[in-house]
C-alpha positions as CSV (number, residue, x, y, z in Angstrom):
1,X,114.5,117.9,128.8
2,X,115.0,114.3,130.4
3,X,118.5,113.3,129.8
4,X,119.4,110.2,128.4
5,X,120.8,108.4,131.1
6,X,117.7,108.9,133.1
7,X,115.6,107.3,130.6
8,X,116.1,104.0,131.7
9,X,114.7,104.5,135.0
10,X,111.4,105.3,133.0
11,X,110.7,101.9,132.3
12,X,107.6,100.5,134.4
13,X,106.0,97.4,135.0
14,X,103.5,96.2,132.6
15,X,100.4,97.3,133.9
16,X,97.1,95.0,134.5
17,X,95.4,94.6,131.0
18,X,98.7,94.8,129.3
19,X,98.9,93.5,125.9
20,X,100.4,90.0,125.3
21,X,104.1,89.6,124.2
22,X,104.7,89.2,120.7
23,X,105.5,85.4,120.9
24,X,101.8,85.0,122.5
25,X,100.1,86.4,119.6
26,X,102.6,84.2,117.4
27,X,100.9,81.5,118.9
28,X,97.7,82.4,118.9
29,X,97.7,83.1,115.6
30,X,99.2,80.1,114.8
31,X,97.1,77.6,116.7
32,X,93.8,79.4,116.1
33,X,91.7,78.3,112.9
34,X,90.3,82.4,111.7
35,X,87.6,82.7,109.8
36,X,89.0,85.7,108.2
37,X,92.6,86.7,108.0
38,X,93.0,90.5,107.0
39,X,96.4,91.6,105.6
40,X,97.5,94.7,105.6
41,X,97.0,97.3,108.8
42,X,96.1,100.7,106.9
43,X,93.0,102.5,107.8
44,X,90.2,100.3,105.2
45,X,92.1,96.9,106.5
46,X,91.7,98.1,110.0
47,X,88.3,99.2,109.4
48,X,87.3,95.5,108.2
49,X,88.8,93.7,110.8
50,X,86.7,96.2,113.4
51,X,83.6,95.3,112.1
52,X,83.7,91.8,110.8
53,X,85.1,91.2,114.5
54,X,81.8,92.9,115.9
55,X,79.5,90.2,113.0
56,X,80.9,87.8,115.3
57,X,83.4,86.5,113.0
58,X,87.3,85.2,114.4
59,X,89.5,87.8,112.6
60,X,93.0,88.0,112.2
61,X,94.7,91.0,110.9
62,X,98.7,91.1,110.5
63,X,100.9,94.4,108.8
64,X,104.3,94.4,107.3
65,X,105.1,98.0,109.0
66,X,103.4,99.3,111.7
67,X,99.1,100.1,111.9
68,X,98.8,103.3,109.4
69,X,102.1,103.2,109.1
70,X,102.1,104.0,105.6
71,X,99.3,105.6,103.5
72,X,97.1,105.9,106.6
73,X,99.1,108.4,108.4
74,X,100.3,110.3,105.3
75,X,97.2,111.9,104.6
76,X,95.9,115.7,105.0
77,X,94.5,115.0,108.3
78,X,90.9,115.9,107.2
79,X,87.3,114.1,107.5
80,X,85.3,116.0,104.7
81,X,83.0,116.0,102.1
82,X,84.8,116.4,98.9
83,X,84.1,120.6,98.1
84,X,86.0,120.0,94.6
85,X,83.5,117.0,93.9
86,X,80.8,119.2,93.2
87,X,83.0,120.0,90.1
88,X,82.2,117.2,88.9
89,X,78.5,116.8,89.8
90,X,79.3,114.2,92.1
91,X,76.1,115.7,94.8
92,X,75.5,111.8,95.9
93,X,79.2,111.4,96.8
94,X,79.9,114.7,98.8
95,X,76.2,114.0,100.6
96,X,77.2,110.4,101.3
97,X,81.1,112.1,102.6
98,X,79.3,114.5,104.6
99,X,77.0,111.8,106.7
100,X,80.3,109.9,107.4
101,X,81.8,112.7,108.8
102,X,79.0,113.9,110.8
103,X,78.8,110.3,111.9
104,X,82.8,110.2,112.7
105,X,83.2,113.8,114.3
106,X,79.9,113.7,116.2
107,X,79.4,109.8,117.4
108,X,81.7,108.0,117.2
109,X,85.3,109.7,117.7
110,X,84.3,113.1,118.8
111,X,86.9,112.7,121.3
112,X,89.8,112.3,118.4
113,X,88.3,115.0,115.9
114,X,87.5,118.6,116.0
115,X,85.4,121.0,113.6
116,X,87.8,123.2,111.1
117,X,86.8,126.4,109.8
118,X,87.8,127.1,105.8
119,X,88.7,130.1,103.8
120,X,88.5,129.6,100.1
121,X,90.5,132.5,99.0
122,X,89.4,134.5,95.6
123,X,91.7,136.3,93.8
124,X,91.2,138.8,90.8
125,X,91.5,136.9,87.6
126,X,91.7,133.0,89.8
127,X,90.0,129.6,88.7
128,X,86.7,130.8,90.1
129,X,84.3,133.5,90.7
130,X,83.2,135.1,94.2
131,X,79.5,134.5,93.3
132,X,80.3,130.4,91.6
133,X,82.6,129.8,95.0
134,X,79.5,131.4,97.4
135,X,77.2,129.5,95.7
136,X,79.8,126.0,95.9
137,X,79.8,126.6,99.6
138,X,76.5,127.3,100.0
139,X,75.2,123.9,98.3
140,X,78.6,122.4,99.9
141,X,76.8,123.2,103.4
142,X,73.3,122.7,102.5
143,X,74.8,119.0,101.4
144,X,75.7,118.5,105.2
145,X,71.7,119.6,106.5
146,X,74.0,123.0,107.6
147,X,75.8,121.4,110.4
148,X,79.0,123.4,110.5
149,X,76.1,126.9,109.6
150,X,75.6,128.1,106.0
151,X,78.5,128.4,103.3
152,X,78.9,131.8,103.1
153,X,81.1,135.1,101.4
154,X,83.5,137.7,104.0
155,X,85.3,140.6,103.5
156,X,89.2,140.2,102.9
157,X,89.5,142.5,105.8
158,X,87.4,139.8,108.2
159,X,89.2,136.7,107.0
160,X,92.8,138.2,107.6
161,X,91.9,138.9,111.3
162,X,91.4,135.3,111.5
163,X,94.3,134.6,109.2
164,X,97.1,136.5,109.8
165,X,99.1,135.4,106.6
166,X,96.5,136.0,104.2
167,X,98.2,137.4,100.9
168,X,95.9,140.3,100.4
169,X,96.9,141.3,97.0
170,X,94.2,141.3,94.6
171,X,92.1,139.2,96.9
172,X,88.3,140.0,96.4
173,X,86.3,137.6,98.4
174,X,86.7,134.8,100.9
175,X,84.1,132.1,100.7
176,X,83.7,130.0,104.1
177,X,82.6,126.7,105.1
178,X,83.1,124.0,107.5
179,X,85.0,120.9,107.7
180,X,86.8,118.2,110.4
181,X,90.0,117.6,111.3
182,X,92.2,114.9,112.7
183,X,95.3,113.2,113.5
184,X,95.2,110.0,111.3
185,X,97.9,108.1,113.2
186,X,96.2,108.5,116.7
187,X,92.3,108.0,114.6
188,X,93.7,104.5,113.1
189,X,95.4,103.2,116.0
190,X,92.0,103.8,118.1
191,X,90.8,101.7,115.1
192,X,93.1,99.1,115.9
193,X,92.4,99.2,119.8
194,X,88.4,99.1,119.1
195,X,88.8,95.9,116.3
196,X,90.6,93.9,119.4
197,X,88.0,94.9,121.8
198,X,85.7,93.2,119.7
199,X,87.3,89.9,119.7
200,X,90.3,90.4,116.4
201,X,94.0,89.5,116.8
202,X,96.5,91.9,115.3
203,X,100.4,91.9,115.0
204,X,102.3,94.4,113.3
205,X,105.8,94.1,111.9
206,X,105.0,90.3,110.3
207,X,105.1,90.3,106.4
208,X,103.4,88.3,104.4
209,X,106.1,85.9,102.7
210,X,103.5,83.4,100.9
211,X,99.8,82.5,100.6
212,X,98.6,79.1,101.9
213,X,96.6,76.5,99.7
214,X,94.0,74.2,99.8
215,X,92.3,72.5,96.6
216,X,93.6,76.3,94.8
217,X,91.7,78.4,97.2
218,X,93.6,80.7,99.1
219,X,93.2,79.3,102.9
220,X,96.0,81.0,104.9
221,X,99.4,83.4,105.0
222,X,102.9,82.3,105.5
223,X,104.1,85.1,107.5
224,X,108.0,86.2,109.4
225,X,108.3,88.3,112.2
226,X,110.4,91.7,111.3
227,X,111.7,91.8,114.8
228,X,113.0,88.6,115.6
229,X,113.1,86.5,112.3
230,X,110.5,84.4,113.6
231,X,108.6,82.2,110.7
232,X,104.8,81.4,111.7
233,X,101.5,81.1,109.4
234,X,98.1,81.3,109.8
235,X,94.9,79.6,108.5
236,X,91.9,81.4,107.8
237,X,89.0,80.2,106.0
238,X,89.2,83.7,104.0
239,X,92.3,85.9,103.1
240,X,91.2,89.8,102.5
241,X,94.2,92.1,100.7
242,X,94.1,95.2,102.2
243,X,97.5,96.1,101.4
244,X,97.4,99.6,99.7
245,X,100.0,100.2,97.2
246,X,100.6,96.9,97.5
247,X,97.4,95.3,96.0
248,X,99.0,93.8,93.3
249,X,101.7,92.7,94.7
250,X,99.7,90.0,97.1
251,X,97.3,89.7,94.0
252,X,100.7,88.3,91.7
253,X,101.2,86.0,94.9
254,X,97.9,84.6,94.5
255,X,98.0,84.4,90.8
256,X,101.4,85.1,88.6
257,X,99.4,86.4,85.6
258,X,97.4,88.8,87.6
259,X,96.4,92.0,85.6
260,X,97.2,95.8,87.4
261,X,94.1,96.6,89.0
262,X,95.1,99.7,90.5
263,X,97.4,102.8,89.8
264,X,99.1,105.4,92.3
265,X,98.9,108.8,92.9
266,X,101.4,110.4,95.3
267,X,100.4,113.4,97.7
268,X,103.1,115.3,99.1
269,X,102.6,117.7,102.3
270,X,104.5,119.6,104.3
271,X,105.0,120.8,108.3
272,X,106.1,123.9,109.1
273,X,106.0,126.1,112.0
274,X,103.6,129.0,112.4
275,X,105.1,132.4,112.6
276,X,101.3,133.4,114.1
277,X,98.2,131.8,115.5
278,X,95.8,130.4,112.7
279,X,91.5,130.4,113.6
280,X,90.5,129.3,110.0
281,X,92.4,127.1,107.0
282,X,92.8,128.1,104.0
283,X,91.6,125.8,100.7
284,X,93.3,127.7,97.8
285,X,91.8,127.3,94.6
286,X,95.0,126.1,91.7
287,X,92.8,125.3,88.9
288,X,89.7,124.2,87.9
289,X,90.1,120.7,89.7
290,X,92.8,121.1,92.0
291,X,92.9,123.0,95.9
292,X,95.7,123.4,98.2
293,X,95.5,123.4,101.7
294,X,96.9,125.3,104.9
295,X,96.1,123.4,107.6
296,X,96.6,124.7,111.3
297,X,97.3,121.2,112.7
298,X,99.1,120.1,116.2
299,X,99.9,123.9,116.8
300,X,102.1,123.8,113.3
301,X,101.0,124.5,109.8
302,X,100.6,121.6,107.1
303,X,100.7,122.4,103.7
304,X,99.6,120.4,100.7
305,X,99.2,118.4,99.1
306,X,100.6,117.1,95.0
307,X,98.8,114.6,93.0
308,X,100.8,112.8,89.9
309,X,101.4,109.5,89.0
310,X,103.2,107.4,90.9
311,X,104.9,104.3,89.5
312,X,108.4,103.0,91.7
313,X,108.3,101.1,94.6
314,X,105.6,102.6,96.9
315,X,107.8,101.8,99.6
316,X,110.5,104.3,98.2
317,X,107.7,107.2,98.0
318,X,108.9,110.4,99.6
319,X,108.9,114.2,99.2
320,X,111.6,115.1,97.0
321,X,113.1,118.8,95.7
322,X,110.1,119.3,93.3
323,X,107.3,118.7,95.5
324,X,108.7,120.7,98.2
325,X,109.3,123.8,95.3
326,X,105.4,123.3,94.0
327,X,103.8,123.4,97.7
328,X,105.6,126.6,98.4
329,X,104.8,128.2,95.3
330,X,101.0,126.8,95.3
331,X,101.1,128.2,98.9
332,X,102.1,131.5,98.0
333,X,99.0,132.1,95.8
334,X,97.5,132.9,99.3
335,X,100.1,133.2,101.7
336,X,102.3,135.4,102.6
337,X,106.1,135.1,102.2
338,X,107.4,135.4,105.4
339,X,105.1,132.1,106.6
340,X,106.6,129.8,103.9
341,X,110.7,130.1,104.4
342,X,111.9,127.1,104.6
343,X,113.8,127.6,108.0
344,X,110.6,126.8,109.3
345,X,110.0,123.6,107.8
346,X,109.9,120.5,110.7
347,X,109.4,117.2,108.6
348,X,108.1,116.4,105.0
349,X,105.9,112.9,104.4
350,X,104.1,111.7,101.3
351,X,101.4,108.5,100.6
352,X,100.0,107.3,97.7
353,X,96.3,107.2,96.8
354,X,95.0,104.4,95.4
355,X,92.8,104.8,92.2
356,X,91.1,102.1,90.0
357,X,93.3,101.4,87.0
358,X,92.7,103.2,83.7
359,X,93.4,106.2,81.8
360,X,93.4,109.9,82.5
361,X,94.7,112.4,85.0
362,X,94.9,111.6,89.1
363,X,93.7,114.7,89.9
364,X,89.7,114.1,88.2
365,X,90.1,110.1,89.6
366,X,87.6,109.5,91.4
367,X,88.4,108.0,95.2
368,X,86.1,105.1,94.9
369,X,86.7,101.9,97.0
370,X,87.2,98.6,94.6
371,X,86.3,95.2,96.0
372,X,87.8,92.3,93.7
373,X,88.2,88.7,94.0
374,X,91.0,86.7,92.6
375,X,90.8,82.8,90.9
376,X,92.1,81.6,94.2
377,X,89.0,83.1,95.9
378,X,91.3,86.2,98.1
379,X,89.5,89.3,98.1
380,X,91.1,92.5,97.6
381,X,90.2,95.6,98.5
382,X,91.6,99.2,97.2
383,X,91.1,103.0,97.2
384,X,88.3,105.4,98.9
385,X,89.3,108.0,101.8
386,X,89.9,108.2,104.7
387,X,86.4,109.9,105.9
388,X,84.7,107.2,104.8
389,X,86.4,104.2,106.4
390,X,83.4,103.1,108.6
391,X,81.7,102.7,104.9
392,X,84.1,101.4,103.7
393,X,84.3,98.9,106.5
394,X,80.3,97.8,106.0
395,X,80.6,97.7,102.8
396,X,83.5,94.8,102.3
397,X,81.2,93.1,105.1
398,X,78.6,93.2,102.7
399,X,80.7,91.6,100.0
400,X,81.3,89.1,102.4
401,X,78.0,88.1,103.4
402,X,77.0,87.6,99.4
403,X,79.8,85.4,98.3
404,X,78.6,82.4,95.7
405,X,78.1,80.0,98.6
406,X,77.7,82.4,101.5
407,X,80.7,80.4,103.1
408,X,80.9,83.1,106.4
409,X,77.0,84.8,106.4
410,X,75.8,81.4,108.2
411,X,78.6,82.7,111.1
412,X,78.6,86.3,111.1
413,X,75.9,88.9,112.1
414,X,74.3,90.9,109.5
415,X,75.9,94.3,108.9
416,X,72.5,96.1,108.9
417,X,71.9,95.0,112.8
418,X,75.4,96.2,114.0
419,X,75.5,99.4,115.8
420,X,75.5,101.7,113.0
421,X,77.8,104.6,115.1
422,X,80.0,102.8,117.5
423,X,82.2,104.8,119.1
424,X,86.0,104.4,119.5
425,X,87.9,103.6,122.5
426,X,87.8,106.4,125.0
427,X,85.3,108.5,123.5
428,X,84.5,111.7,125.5
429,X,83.8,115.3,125.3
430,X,87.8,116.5,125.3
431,X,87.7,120.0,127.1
432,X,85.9,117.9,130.4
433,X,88.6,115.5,130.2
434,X,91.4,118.5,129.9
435,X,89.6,119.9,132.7
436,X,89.7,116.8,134.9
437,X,93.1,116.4,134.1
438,X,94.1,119.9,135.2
439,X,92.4,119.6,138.6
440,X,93.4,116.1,139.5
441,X,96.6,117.5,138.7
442,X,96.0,119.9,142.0
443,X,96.5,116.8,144.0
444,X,99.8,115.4,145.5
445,X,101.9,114.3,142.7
446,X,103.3,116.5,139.7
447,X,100.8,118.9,138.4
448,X,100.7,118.8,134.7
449,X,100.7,121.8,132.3
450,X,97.6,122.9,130.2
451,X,99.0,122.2,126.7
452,X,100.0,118.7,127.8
453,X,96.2,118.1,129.2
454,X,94.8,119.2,126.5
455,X,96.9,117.2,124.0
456,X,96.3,113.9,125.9
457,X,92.8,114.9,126.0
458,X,92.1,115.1,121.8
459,X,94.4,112.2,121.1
460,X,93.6,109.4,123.6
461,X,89.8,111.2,125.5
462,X,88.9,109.4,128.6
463,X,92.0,106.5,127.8
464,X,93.7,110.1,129.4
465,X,93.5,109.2,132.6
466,X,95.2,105.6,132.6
467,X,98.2,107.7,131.4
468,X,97.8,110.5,133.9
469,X,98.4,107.7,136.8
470,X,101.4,106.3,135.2
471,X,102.8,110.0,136.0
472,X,101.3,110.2,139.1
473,X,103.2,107.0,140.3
474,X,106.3,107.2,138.4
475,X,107.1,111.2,138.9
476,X,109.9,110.7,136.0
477,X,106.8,109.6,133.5
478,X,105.4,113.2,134.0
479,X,108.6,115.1,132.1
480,X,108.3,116.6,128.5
481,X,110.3,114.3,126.4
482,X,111.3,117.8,124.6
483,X,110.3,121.0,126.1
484,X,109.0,122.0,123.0
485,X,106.5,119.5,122.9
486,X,103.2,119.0,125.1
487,X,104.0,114.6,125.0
488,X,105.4,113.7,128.1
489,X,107.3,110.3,128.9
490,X,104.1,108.1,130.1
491,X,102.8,108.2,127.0
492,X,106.0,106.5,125.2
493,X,105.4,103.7,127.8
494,X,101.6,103.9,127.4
495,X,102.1,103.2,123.7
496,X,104.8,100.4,124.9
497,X,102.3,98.3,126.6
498,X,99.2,99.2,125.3
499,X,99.2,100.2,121.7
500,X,101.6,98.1,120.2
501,X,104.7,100.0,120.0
502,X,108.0,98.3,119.0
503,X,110.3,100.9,117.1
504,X,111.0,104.3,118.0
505,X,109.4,105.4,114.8
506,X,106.2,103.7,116.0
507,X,106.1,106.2,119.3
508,X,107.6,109.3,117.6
509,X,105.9,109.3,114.1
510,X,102.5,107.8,114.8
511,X,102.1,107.8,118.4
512,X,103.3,111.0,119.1
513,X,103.8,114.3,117.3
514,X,107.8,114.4,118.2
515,X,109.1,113.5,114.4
516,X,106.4,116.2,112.4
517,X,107.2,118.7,114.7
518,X,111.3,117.9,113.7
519,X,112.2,116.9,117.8
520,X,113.1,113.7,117.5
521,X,116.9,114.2,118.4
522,X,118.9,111.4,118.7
523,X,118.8,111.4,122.4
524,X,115.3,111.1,122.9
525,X,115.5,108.0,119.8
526,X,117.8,106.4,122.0
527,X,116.1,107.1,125.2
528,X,112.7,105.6,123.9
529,X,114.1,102.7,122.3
530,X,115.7,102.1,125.7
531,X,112.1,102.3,127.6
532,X,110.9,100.1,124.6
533,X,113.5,97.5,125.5
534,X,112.4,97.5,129.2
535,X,109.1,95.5,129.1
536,X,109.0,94.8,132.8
């Protein structure tokens, strides 16, 4: 493993295309008149800001924390259709979840997602039948035109070939179907990176410390840098809340007498390592309603998730002693005991869904997306998930477009003649870019090791090479920054000068895998906030 005192000889110039300093975009925030400022940097703000910046629109969009640096990177790391919708008849929704997906998966991030095959375990005297689960997965698949083949039933015997921890006990049938997987973090942040290719300006780390007025219409943000102290506001003819779990507080700042609108739900998950390789997941069903997962995920397993009301600070959420005890336990239904000690546990994380207000349990909420407007003419936006952010996206355009007075449609393309699969920065098929990256690797310079290729290739695609040269002309960029872990050091200075990185936590939560895998030691902290601090 690097040491620390070689770190700072990591640093490297800023390289040609670099992003501007932090006091730049201060400016040019500042100075510019927007035409839409979007607060809040999760996943459905992001989303908004890409696509009102490809209407043509001048779009501003400014986080508290970091891009997904809440909710948005909390999630189960899946793009799928809903199965346990069909419980509820929703057959519009899951058809609608399953385009998205296709669209996500297939067109436009291929590059940063990868198909996921899913054992629904069924036990004697479970939730469910083996011929009601055959026939969920069946329709489940039929919903998606069979693109991932045909829901189907296997032996026990076949599934625990494929799953090595399968709890066999009084298991009668396995029930199979197909779903996508992802790395949230690395899928938002491409987000990000795609939204500022089409024209928007973002800053993360500035908080929102008041709302700017003109004639009692919300026109603007007063905002302070988190890094620096820095006070600076900006003027947009539109203000959109995106803010999450946070709705209501920006809401209260735009009206005091503002009603709730939403209510939380808090999912819980946890990392572990895997004792053996995983070829499938398993979706366990708890009760009528409710499924656990077991994910393989960044060569680890991630179990989860809990849904109950949440009602403290959303900034205090976290997994606490009960959650952990309820995962385990929900886990064991299917898996064996020796895979769920909890010496294996690496890291912990939990988010908050974010469900229209009213009565009744989270668990039968519905995940629809709710588009409001306050008396001071702010938008909000809250809820949905995470497969269908694109929709999401297009569909607070549309909101936009119809406004009494249509004050932006005259300015901004309509959303029905944008591209309607754009992909994502560095789109690519991954296993040719692994391959590439393997044989230029052959040439003079450090030759770099499979997992490590194929890592770079699913989270960053063809943007893989621009990091391979960093190693190849700084040979200290090419270490491991644990040996544990494929990440190597060009990627910490990759995400310094390229994708907005300012706190260790930004590189080794969201940027990297080096916190959920539980490597984050204190030496390599310190060693990437010292190649943070060197900017060139």
């Amino acid at each position: 493993m690097t040491t620390l005192q070689s770190v700072p000889a990591l640093g490297t110039h800023l390289a040609s295309g670099s992003l501007p300093s932090r006091a730049e975009t201060r400016e040019q925030l500042s100075k510019a008149a927007y035409d839409l400022l979007v607060i809040g940097g999760g996943i459905l703000g992001i989303s908004t800001a890409w696509h009102a910046a490809q209407s043509g629109l001048r779009v501003a969009l400014v986080d508290a924390g970091d891009f997904a640096g809440a909710t948005s990177s909390a999630s189960s790391k899946l793009l799928h259709g809903g199965l346990r919708y069909l419980q509820t008849g929703a057959v519009k929704l899951v058809a609608e979840n399953h385009f998205e997906r296709r669209a996500v998966s297939r067109q436009v991030a291929p590059h940063l997602a990868n198909p996921l095959t899913f054992y629904l375990p069924v036990y004697k005297g479970g939730p469910h039948g083996a011929a009601k689960l055959g026939a969920g997965v069946f329709a489940y698949s039929a919903l998606s035109a069979f693109g991932d083949g045909v829901g189907h039933v296997i032996s026990p015997a076949k599934a625990r070939r494929d799953v090595p921890e399968l709890r066999t006990d009084g298991l009668k049938a396995v029930a199979v179907y197909g779903d996508d997987q992802m790395n949230d973090a690395r899928m938002a942040l491409m987000t990000v990176r795609a939204a500022v290719d089409a024209g928007a300006v973002v800053l993360n780390h500035a908080a929102v410390t008041g709302l700017r007025f003109t004639r009692g219409r919300v026109t603007g943000a007063e905002l302070e840098d988190r890094l620096d102290g820095t006070e600076f506001g900006v003027n947009a003819r539109l203000v959109l809340n995106a803010t999450g779990p946070w709705v209501d507080h920006l809401r209260r700042m735009e009206n005091p007498d503002a009603a709730p609108s939403i209510r939380l739900s808090k999912g819980a998950h946890l990392v572990l390592k895997r004792t053996r390789p995983w070829k499938a997941a398993l979706a366990t069903p708890i009760d009528k309603y409710r499924i656990t997962f077991a994910l393989p995920w960044e060569d680890m397993l991630l179990l989860g998730t809990t849904d109950e009301a949440y009602e403290g600070d959303p900034a205090d959420v976290a997994v606490n002693e009960k959650d952990t005890a309820q995962i385990l336990d929900e886990a064991a239904f299917s898996i064996r005991d020796q895979q769920l000690s909890r010496d294996l546990i690496t890291y912990s994380f939990a988010g908050l869904r974010v469900l229209p207000g009213g009565p009744g349990d989270t668990s039968k909420a519905k995940r629809e997306t709710v588009v409001t407007e306050g008396r001071g003419g702010m938008l909000s936006v809250a809820g949905g998930k995470w497969t269908t952010f694109r929709h999401i996206g297009r569909t607070v355009m549309n909101k936009l477009a119809a406004l009494p007075g249509h004050p932006l449609a005259q300015d901004m393309e309509p959303i029905s003649r944008l591209p309607k699969k754009l992909p994502l920065p560095g789109i690519a098929n991954p296993d040719a870019v692994a391959h590439r990256l393997l044989v230029d690797g052959a040439a003079p310079g450090p030759r770099m090791s499979a997992d490590t290729a194929r890592h770079l290739a699913t989270h960053y695609g063809s943007l893989s090479f621009d990091i391979a040269r960093m190693a190849n002309e700084n040979p200290a960029l090419a270490e491991r920054i644990h040996p544990d872990a494929p990440e190597i050091w060009a990627q910490v200075a990759y995400a310094r000068d390229h994708e907005w990185a300012e706190t260790a936590d930004d590189v080794l939560r969201r940027r990297t895998t080096l916190t959920i895998r539980g490597l984050a030691t204190d030496e390599i902290r310190a060693g990437v906030e010292s190649m943070l601090g060197d900017r060139g």
